[in-house]
C-alpha positions in Angstrom: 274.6 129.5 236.6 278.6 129.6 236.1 279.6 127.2 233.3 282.1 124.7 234.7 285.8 125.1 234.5 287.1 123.7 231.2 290.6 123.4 232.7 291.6 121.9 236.2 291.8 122.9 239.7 294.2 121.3 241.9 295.5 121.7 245.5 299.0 120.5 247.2 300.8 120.7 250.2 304.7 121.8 250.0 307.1 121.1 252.6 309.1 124.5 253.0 312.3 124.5 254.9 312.1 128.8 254.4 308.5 128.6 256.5 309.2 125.8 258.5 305.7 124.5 257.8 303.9 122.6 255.1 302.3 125.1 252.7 299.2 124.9 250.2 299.7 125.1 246.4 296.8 125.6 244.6 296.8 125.1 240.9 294.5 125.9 237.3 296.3 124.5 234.5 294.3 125.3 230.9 292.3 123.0 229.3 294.0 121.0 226.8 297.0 121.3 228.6 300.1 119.3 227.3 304.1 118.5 228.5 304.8 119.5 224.9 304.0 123.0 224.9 305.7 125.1 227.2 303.7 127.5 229.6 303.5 130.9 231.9 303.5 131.1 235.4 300.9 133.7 237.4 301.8 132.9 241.1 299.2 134.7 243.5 299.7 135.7 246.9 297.0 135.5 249.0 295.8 132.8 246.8 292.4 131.4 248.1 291.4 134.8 247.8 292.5 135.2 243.8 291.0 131.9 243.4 287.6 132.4 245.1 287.0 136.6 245.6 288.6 137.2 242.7 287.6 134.3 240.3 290.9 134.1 238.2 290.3 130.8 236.6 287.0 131.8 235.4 288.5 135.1 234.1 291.6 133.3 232.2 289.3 131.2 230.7 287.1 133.8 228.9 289.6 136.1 228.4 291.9 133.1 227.0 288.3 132.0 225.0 288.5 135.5 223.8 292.1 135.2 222.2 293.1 138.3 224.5 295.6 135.9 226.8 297.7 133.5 226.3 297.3 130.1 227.7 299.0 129.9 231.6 299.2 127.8 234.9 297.9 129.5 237.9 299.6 129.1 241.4 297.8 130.6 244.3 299.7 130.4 247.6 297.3 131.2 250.2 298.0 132.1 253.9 297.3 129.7 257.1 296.0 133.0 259.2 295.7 136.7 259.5 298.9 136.8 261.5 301.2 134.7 259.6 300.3 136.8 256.4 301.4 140.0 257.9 304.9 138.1 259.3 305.2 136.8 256.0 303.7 139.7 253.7 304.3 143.0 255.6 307.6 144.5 254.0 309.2 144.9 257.7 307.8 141.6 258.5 309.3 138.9 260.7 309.5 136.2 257.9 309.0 138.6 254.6 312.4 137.6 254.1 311.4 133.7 254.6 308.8 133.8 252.3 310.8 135.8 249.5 313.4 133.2 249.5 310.7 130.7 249.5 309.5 131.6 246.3 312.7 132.3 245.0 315.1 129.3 246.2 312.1 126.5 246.8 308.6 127.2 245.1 309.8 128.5 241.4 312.6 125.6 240.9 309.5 123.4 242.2 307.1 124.5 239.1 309.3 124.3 236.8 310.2 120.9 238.0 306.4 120.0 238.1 305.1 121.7 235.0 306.3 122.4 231.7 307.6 126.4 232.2 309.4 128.3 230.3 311.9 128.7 233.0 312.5 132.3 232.1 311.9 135.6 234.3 309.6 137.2 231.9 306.8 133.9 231.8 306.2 134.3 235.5 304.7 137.7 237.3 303.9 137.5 240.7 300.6 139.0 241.9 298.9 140.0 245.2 296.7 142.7 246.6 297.3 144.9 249.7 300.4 143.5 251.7 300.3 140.6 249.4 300.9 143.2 246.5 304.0 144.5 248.5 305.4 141.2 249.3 305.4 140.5 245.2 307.0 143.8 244.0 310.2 143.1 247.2 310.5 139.2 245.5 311.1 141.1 241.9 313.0 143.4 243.1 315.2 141.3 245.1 315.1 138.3 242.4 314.4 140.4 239.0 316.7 137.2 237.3 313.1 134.8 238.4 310.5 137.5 238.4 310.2 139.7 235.3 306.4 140.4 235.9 304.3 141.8 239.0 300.5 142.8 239.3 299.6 144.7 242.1 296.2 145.9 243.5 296.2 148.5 246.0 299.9 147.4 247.7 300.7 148.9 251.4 303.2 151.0 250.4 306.2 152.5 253.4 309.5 153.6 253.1 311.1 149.9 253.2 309.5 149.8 249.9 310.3 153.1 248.6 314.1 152.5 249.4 313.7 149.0 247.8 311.9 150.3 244.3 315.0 153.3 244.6 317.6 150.9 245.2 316.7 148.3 242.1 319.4 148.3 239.8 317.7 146.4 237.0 314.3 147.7 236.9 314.1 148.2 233.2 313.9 143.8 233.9 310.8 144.2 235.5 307.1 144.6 234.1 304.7 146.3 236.8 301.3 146.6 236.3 300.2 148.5 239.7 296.6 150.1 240.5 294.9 151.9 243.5 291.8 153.3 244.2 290.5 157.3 245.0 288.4 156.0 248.2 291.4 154.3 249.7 292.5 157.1 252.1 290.9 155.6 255.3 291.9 151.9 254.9 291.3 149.5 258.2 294.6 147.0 258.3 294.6 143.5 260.1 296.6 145.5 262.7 293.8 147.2 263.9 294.7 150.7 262.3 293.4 153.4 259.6 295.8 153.8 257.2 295.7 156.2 253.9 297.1 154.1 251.1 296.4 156.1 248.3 298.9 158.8 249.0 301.7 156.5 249.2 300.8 154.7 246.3 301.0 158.0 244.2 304.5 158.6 245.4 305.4 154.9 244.7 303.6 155.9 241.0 306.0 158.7 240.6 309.1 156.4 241.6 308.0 153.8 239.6 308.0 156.0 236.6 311.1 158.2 237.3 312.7 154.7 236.8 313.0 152.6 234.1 310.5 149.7 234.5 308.3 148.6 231.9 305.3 150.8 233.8 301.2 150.8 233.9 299.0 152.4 236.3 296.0 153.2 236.9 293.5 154.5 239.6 289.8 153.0 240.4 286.8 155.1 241.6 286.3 152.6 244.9 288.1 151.4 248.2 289.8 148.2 249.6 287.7 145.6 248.2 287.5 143.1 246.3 284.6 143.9 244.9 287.1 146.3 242.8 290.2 144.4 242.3 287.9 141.6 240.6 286.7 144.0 237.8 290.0 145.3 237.2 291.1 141.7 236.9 290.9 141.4 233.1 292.3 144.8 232.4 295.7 143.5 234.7 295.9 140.1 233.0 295.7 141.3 229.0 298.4 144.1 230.0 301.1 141.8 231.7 299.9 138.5 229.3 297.8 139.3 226.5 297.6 136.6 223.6 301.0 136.2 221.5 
């Protein structure tokens, strides 16, 4: 049986003028934690699933427990239904710009408000997986000044955000760890298509690099699961925030 956490899980609702709705924060701070020490950000799209699929405050712990990461607060900012995450997430997407400014202009002045940050770009990354991967590279892109970091597992990947990564004046400003898998050529969306990420990831692979970001990547034998962006979890985490 799973040892319990050692730090705390926590849950809020924010009122967002950007979403026009109240929208749940969840939160792991460490164990031990303290208002004297200052701390990193890792805000999750899609977060129910990074909380629960992916078991991300479990992982910290041990790998924290391990002295391979530093000590951080967890946000995860999970979606109210299938269709509001692909407004909100999907690069094209009615409210992507909504929930971009969101985190931006409302959720990050918010943590740092709440919690004791370090209220620089660098200490918070901004992860996701699929379209909630996508929706976390456009936020650094657009805001590189808030968001020096972004961990992506298998993003959707079109030319909105081809033109975006091309575009991105500062990119030596942002850290991208970014992985997809061989098997994810016939990829059912919420849409109700088949779609072949892994090709379009490559070419965003060769962009990425051709630029100037801080750059890792990597590709998984397996599909668009879960079951595979939870193992690669520890690899993501000690690359963007591995112990000091």
């Amino acid at each position: 049986m799973a040892r319990p956490y050692e730090g705390t899980l926590s849950e809020e609702l924010f009122t967002s003028e950007y979403l026009e709705t109240e929208q749940k924060l969840l939160f792991y701070t460490p164990p031990n934690f303290t208002p004297l020490k200052s701390y990193d950000l890792l805000i999750c799209q899609d977060g129910n699933d990074y909380f629960q699929l992916g078991r991300i405050p479990r992982q910290v712990e041990d790998l924290v427990e391990e002295a391979e990461l530093r000590d951080l607060i967890i946000v995860g900012v999970p979606y109210p239904n299938v269709d509001e995450r692909r407004k909100r997430y999907h690069p094209d997407g009615e409210k992507a710009q909504a929930y971009i400014r969101f985190l931006a202009h409302e959720l990050v002045p918010y943590l740092d408000d709440k919690f004791p940050t370090h209220q620089l770009a660098a200490s918070r990354t901004l992860a996701g997986d699929s379209l909630a991967a996508t929706i976390s590279l456009m936020a650094a892109l657009k805001y590189p000044s808030l968001f020096g970091q972004v961990m992506m597992h298998s993003p959707y990947v079109n030319e909105t955000v081809l033109e975006a990564v091309s575009a991105c004046k500062k990119s030596e400003a942002i850290s991208i760890y970014h992985v997809i898998g061989t098997k994810e050529t016939t990829v059912k969306t919420t849409d109700g298509k088949v779609l072949d990420f892994l090709t379009p990831n490559r070419e965003l692979h060769a962009l990425l690099k051709e630029k100037s970001f801080p750059y890792s990547y990597y590709e998984f034998d397996g599909d668009h699961t879960w079951t595979h962006w939870q193992k690669d979890l520890p690899r993501a985490l000690t690359t963007l925030l591995p112990f000091d």
